[in-house]
N, C-alpha and C positions, 0 to 999 in steps of 0.2 A: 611369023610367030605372034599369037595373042600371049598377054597377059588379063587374065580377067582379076578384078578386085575384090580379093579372098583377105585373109585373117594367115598370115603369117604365123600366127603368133599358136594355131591350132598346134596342141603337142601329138605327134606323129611316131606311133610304135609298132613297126612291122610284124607281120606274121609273124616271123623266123623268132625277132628279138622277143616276140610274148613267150612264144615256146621256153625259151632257153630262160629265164624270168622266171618259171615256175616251177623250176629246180631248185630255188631257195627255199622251198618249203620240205626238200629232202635232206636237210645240211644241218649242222648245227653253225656254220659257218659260209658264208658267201663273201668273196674278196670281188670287187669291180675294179679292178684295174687299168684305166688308160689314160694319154696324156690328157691335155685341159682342153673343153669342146667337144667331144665326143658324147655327152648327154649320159654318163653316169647317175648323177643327182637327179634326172629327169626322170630316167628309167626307172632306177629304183622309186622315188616318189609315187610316177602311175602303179608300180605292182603293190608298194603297200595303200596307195590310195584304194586298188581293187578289193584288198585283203580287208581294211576297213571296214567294206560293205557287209562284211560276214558277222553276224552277234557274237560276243565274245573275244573276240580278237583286238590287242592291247597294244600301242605303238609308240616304240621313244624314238624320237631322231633327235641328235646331237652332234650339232655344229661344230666344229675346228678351226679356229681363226689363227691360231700362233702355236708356236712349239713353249709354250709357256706352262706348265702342267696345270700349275696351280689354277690357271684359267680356264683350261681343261677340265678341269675337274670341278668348277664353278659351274660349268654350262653341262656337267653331265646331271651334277646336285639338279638344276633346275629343271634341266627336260624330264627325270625321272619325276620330280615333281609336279610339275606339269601334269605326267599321266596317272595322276593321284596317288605315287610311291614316295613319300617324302624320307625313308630312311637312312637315304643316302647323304641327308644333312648331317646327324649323327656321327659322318665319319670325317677324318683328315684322310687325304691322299695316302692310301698307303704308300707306306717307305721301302718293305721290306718284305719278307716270306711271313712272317707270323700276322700284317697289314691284311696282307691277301687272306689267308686262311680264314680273319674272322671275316672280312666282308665276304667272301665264297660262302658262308656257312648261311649269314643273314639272308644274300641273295638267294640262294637256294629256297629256305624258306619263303621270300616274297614273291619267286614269279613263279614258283609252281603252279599249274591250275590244269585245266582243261582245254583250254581256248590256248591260240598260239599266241605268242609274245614274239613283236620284233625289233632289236635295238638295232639301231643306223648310225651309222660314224659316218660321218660327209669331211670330205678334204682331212682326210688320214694323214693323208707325205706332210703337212705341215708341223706332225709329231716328230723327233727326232729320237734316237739309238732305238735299242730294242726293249725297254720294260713295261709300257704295254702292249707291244705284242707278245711279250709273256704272257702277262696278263689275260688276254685276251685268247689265246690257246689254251690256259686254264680254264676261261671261262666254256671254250665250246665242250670241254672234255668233262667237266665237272655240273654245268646248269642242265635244268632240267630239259627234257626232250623238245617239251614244248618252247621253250627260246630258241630262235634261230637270230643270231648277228650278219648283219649285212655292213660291208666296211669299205668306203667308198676313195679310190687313192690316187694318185697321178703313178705310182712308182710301186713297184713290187716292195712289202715290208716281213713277206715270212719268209726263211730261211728255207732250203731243199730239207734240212734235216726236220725245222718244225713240219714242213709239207707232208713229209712221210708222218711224221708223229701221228699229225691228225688222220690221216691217209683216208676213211671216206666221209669221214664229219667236216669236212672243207670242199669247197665247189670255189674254180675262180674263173671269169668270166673277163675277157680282154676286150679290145682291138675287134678284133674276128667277127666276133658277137656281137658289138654298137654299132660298127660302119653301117652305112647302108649298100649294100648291093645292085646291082643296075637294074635289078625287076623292081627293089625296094624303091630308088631314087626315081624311075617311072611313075610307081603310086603317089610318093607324095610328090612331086613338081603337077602332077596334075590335080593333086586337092588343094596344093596351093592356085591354082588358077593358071599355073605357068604350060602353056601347049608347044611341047621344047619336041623338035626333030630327033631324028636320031642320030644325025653328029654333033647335034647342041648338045644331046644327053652325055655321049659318050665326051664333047669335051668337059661337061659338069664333074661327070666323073674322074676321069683326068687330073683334074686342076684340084677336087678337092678330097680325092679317094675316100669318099661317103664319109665322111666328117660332117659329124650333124651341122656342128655350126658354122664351119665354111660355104656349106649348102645353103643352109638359111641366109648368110651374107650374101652371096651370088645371088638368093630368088629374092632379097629387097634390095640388091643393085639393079636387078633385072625389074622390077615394080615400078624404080623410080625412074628410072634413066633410059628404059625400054632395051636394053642392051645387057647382055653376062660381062662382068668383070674381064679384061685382059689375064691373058695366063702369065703366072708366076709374079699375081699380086698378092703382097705380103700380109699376112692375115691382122694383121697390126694396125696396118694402115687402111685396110677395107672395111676393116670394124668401125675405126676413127670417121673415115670418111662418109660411111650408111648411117653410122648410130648417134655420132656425136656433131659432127660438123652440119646437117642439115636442121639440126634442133635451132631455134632463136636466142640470140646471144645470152638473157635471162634461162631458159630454160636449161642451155649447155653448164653454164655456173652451178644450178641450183643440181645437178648430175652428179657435174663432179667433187662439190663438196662433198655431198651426201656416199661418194665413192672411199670416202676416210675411213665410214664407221663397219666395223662388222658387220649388223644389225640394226634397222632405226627402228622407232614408231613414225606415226604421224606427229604426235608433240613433239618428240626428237629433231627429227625431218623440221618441225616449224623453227625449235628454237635455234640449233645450229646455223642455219642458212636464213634466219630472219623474215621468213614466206610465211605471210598471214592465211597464204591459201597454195600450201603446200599437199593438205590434202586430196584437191583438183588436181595440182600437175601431178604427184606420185599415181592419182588413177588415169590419168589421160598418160603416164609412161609406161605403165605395167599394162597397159591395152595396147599398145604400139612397139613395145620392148621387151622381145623375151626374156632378154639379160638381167631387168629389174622384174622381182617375184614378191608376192606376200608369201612366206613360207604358208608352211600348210598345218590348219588348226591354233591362229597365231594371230594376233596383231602384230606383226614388225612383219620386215621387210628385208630384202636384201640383194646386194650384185651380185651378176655370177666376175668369177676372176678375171674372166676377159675384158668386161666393165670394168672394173678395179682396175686392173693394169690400163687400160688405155686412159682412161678417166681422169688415174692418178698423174700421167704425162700430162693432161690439160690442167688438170691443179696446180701445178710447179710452174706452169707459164702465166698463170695470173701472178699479182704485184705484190711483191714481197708482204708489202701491209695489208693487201685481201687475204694472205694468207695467216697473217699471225692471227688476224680479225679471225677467224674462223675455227683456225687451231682453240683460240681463246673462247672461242663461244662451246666446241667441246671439251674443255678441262671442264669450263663450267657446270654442263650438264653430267657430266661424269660424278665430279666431287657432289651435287648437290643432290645424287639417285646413290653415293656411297658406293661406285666402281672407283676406288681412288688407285689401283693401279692404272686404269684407263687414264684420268684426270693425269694420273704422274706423266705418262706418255706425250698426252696431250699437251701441256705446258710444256713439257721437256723440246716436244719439236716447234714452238713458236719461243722457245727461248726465258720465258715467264717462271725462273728459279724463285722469284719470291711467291708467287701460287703452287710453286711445288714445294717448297719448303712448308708452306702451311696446310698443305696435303699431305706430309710426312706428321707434319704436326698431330692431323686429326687420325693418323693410319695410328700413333703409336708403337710401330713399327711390328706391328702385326703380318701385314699382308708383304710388306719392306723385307720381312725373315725370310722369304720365298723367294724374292725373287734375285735374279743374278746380282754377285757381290759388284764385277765389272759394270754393270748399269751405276750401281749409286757413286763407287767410284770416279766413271767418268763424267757425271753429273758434278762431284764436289771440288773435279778438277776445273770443272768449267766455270761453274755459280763463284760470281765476283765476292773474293772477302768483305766486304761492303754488307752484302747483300745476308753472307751465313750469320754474321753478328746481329740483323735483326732478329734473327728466329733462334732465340738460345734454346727454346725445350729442342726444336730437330737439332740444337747439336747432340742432347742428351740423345735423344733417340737413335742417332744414327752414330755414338759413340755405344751405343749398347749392341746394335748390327755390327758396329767391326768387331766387336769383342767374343760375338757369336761365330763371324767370318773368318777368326783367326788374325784379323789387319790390327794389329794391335799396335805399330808406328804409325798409323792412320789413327785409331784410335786417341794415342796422346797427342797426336796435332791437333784432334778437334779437342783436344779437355782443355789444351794450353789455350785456343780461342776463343773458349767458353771463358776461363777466365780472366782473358784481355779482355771480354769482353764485357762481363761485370766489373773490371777496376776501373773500365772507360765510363759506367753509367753510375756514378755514385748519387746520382738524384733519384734510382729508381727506389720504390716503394723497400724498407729495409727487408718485410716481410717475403718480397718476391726475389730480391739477391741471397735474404739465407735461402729459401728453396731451391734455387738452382746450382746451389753453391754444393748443401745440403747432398742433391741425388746427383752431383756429378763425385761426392768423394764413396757415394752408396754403390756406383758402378764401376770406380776406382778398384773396389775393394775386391771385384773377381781377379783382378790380377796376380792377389793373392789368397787363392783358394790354396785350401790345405793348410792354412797360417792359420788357426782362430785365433791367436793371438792380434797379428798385424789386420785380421779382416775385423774383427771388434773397435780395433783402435778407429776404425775409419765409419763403423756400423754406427757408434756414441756419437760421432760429430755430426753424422747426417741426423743421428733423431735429435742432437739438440738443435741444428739449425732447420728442421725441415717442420710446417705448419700441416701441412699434405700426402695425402698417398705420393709415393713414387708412380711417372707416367711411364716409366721403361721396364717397370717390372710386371709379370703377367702372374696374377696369383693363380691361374689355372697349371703352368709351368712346374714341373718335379721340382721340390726343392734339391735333391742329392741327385740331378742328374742321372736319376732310374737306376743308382746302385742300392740292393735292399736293405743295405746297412749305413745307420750314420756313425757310429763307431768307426767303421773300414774306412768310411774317408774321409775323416777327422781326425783319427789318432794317427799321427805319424814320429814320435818320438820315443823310443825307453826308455821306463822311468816317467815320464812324461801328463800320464794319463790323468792324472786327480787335478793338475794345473789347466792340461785340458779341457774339462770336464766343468771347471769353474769358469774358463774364459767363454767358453759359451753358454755356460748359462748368466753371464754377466751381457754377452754379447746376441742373446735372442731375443728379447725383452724392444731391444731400440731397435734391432732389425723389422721383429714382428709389428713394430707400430708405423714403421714408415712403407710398409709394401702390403699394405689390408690382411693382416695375420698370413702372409706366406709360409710354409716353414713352420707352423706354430706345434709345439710338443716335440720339435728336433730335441731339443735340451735334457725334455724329461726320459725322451728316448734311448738317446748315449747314455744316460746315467741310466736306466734297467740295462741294454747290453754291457755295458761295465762291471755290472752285479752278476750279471748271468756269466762270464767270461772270467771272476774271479770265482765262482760257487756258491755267491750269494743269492740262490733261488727266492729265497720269499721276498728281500729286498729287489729284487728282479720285476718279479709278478707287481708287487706295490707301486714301483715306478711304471710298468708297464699300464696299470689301470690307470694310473695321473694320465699317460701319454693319452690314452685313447677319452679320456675325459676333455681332454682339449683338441683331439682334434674330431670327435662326434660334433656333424653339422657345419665341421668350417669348412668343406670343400679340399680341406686337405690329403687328397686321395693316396698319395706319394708317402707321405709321413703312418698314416695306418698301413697303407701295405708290409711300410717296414717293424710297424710295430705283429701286424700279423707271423711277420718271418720269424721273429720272435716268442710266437706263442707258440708257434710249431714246433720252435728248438726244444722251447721251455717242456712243450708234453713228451718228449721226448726223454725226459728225467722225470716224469711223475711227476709233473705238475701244473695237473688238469686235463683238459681237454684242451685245445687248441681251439680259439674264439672260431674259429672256421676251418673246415675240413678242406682241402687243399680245391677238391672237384667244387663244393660248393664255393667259395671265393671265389672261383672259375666263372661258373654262372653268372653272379653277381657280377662281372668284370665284363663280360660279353654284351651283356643288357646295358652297360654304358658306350660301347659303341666305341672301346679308345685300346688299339693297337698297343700303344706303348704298355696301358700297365697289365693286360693279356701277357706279352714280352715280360716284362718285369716280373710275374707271377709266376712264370715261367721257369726263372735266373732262381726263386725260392722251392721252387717243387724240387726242382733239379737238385741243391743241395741237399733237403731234406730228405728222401727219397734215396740219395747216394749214401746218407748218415743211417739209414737203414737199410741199404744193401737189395732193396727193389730196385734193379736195375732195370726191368721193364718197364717198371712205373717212372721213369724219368723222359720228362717229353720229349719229343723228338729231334728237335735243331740240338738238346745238348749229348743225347743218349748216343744221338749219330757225327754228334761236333762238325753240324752244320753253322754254326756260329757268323760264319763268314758273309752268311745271305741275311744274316740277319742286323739290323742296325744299333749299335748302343752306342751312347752318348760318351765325346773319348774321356771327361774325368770317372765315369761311373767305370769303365772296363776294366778296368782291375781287379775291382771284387766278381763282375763274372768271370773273369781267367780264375779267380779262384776257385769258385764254382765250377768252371771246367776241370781242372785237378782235380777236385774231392772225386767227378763223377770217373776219372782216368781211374783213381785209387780202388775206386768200389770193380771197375774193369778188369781190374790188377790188371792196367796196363803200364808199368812200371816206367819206361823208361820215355814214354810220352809226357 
C-alpha cells in the first residue's frame, strides 16, 4: 500500500451528500442532525459557501458556545450585524409572546427581498429546553419565503408534534446523509493519496462506519506511521495521539490554551498565550489541522469540539500555576474588549475573586441580571470575606441582583458586610462612606415597596448622604414595574390617600436626585389620577400636563406611558382628545424596539377598549386571556389582573 503526500486537510463532499445539500433551498427550515464528527458545520459551510457565489444571496452564521441565552443572543446581535443588519441591537432577548411578535414583525420587514437569505445556527444542542425552538418554528412559518434556516445539532430539538406542524417547510438531514459510503470512502482515501486494498477499505469502513473524522484520523495515522490504526481505537485517544502528541512541546501548549476560548483573533491568540508570533503557528495549524478553522468571512478563528475536548484534557495536565497564568491573561482580555461575563468566567476558574469582583464593579450589574442567580451565589460563597470588604460598590451591586433574584436573606448578609465594612474604615474619605452608606439604605428601601411612607424615610437619608448617581440603579428600568398606574401601586390604604399622596411627593424629589431623574413626574402623576378618581377632571388634566412636562426628554418612557393611560380615561369623559390615539402610540413604541412597553401598551388598550365595550378591539393575549405566555413583572400584576376583570366584565363573563 502507498501513501502519497496529499493535503489531508482537502474538504471532501460526495456526490450523494451535494445532492441531498440542495434541498435546503426548498425548506424554510433545514435541521443537520448528528453526533460530533460527522462534518455537519463543514457541510453546511461548503453549500452556503456555493450559494455565496450567486449576486444577491445574504449569509448570517451564528455560533453556539453555551446554553447561556443572553450570550446567544450577543453572537446573534453581531453576526446579523456583521451582514449589514444591525437591528437586532435595538432588541433585548425576547422574554415572552409579545418579545416575539414585535421582533417577527421588524424581521419580516428586514429580510424580505429577492435574493435568498441564509441564517445557520452551528452547535444548536448547547441550547437548552424548548423556547427557541419555538422561536424558531415561528420563524420558518412566518419569515419570508426567501429565508431559509439551517440549524446545525448533535441531538434532535423539535418535537414529532412541532415536525408535523411545519410538515413540508422542515427538511432534516441525519447520519444517513454525512457518513460516507464505501463508493464515497474509495474517492476520497484516493484524493487523499492513500492507495488502500480492498480489505483495507472495508476494514476503514469497519472501524469508522464513514464518520468523516475518524476517517480523516486513520488517513493521518495512516500518513504518519505508514499503517491504519488498530481496530476499536478509541476516538479520543487517536485524536490525542495524531493531532496533539506529535506537535513540539511549545506548539502542544500554545493548542491548548487557545482550546479555552470560543473564538480567538490573532491579537487574542498573541495576548492570552504570550506568542509574539502566534500569527505563524495559528497559519502553519489551520494548514496541517482541519480541527482549527478561520471561520468564514472573519478574522477569528476556532476548534472544532473534538479539539476542545481533547485539548482541554491536556490543559488540566499542565501546572496548576500555568494554568491560573493563563486563565489570568483571558479575564484580562475579556474585561478589557467589555465581555465581562466572559472575564467573570475566566477569573472565576483561576480563582482571582478580587478581578471578579471589580468586574462586577464595572458590569453594574447589568449583564449579572441575566445570568444564573446559582453562579453568583456560588461565587459569594466561595470569595474569602477578606476579599468581599474590599469591593463595597460589588456589595451594592450584587445586593441589588438578590433583590431582583428574590435572595433577600442573601441580600441582608451582604448589607450587614457592607456595613461592617465601612465601621471598619473610618479613615476613608467621609465623602465616599456617606455614598455607600447613602445607596445601600436607597436599595434597602425596595424591601418596602408599597410603604411610601417607610420607603421616603429611607429615600431622605440616602439623598442627604449621597454626593452621586446611585450605581445600582438603571434609569432606563420602569419606574412602577410596567404596571400603567402609579396610583394602583401606591395607594394601599382607606382613607389614606392625601397622606399618601404627600409622602411622595415629599419622597420623589431626593429619590429623583440620587438615581439621574428615574421615576421623575411619578408624584405629579398620582396627584392627576387622584383627581381623575375623585371627579376632579380639570384638576386631573392640569396635573396631568405638569406630569408630561417633566417627563418630555427625560427618557422616562414608563412614567408617560402611564400618564398616556390617563389621557385615554380622561377622553373618555369629554376631556379632549387623548395625547395619542392608542394605534398611533403603538407605532411609536414599535420603532423603539422595546417589548416591554409594546406589553405595557397593551395592559392600557385592553382596559380602555373594555371601558367602551370594543371587545374586538382588545389585543389579543388579553381579549383571549393568554396572559400566562406573556411576562409581567410580579409587583406590577395586580393592576393587570385587574385589567383582566374589566375585560371578563365587558365579556359578561360573570363568574370568571
Amino acid at each position: 500500500m502507498q501513501n502519497r503526500n496529499t493535503n489531508l486537510n482537502d474538504i471532501y463532499m460526495s456526490d450523494r451528500l451535494q445532492a441531498q445539500l440542495q434541498q435546503i433551498d426548498q425548506y424554510a427550515m433545514t435541521c443537520v442532525v448528528a453526533p460530533m464528527g460527522y462534518g455537519k458545520t463543514t457541510a453546511v459551510n461548503w453549500f452556503l459557501g456555493e450559494r455565496s457565489k450567486v449576486p444577491g444571496t445574504r449569509v448570517v452564521r451564528i455560533s453556539i458556545y453555551s446554553d447561556r441565552l443572553a450570550i446567544f443572543w450577543r453572537s446573534a446581535q453581531s453576526a446579523f450585524a456583521h451582514a449589514g443588519l444591525d437591528f437586532l441591537r435595538q432588541y433585548e432577548l425576547p422574554s415572552d409572546l409579545q418579545g416575539v411578535m414585535l421582533l417577527m414583525d421588524d424581521m419580516n420587514r428586514a429580510l424580505a427581498g429577492t435574493g435568498p437569505f441564509y441564517i445557520f445556527l452551528d452547535d444548536y444542542h448547547l441550547l437548552r429546553g424548548p423556547r427557541c425552538a419555538h422561536f424558531l418554528c415561528k420563524c420558518a412559518v412566518q419569515l419570508p419565503k426567501n429565508v431559509h434556516i439551517i440549524i446545525a445539532s448533535r441531538n434532535h430539538f423539535l418535537s414529532e408534534a412541532e415536525i408535523t406542524k411545519l410538515c413540508s417547510r422542515v427538511c432534516v438531514l441525519g447520519p444517513k446523509q454525512l457518513r460516507l459510503d464505501k463508493d464515497d470512502l474509495a474517492v476520497y482515501t484516493r484524493r487523499c493519496g492513500a492507495d488502500l486494498t480492498e480489505s483495507q477499505l472495508q476494514q476503514l469502513l469497519y472501524a469508522t462506519e464513514g464518520w468523516i473524522s475518524a476517517v480523516y484520523l486513520n488517513l493521518r495515522t495512516l500518513a504518519d506511521r505508514g499503517a491504519l490504526p488498530e481496530r476499536g481505537s478509541d476516538i479520543y485517544n487517536l485524536f490525542t495521539a495524531t493531532m496533539i502528541d506529535p506537535l513540539p512541546p511549545m506548539q502542544q501548549e500554545f493548542l491548548t490554551v487557545l482550546s479555552l476560548a470560543d473564538e480567538f483573533t490573532i491579537e487574542m491568540a498573541k495576548a492570552v498565550t504570550g506568542r509574539a508570533d502566534a500569527a505563524e503557528l495559528l497559519a502553519d495549524l489551520t494548514t496541517r489541522n482541519a480541527f482549527v478553522k478561520r471561520l468564514p468571512d472573519s478574522d477569528r478563528y476556532r476548534c472544532h469540539h473534538v479539539m476542545k475536548h481533547c485539548a482541554m484534557r491536556a490543559f488540566h495536565k499542565l501546572p496548576a500555576e500555568k494554568q491560573t497564568v493563563y486563565y489570568d491573561r483571558y479575564g484580562q482580555w475579556y474585561e478589557q474588549h467589555g465581555h465581562l461575563l466572559h472575564a467573570m468566567t475566566a477569573y472565576r476558574a483561576c480563582g482571582d475573586y478580587d478581578a471578579l469582583l471589580r468586574v462586577v464593579e464595572k458590569d453594574t450589574g447589568i449583564r449579572l441580571a441575566i445570568t444564573r442567580p446559582k453562579i453568583a451565589l456560588a461565587d459569594l460563597d466561595a470569595c474569602p470575606k477578606s476579599t468581599l470588604k474590599e469591593h463595597p460598590v460589588a456589595l451594592l451591586v450584587l445586593m441589588r441582583c438578590m433583590f431582583n433574584w428574590h435572595q433577600i436573606p442573601k441580600m441582608l448578609e451582604l448589607k450587614n458586610l457592607l456595613l461592617e465594612t465601612v465601621d471598619e474604615h473610618p479613615a476613608w474619605p467621609e465623602e465616599e462612606r456617606s455614598n455607600l452608606l447613602g445607596e445601600c439604605a436607597l436599595i434597602t428601601s425596595f424591601l418596602f415597596y408599597n410603604d411610601i411612607a417607610a420607603m421616603s424615610v429611607l429615600h431622605r437619608s440616602a439623598s442627604e448622604k449621597m454626593t452621586r448617581p446611585a450605581i445600582s440603579i438603571q434609569k432606563a428600568n420602569g419606574w412602577t414595574f410596567n404596571s400603567p398606574s402609579v396610583l394602583m401601586m401606591y395607594h394601599s390604604k382607606p382613607g389614606a390617600l392625601d397622606a399618601e399622596l404627600a409622602e411622595l411627593d415629599r419622597c420623589m424629589p431626593h429619590y429623583c436626585k440620587i438615581t439621574n431623574d428615574h421615576g421623575i413626574g411619578a408624584d405629579r402623576l398620582m396627584q392627576a389620577e387622584a383627581a381623575f378618581t375623585r371627579g376632579q377632571l380639570d384638576d386631573a388634566m392640569i396635573a396631568l400636563e405638569r406630569t408630561y412636562a417633566q417627563t418630555d426628554g427625560s427618557g422616562q418612557e414608563n412614567i408617560a406611558l402611564c400618564g398616556d393611560f390617563l389621557s385615554l380615561r380622561l377622553s373618555l369623559f369629554g376631556q379632549g382628545a387623548p395625547r395619542y390615539t392608542p394605534l398611533g402610540r403603538y407605532e411609536l413604541l414599535q420603532q423603539q424596539h422595546n417589548a416591554p412597553w409594546v406589553r405595557f401598551w397593551d395592559a392600557c388598550c385592553a382596559y380602555y377598549y373594555a371601558l367602551l365595550g370594543q371587545e374586538e378591539a382588545i389585543p389579543e393575549p388579553f381579549r383571549l386571556h393568554r396572559l400566562e405566555r406573556i411576562n409581567f413583572l410580579a409587583p406590577g400584576r395586580p393592576m393587570i389582573l385587574l385589567i383582566e376583570n374589566q375585560v371578563y366584565l365587558t365579556q359578561k363573563a360573570w363568574p370568571k
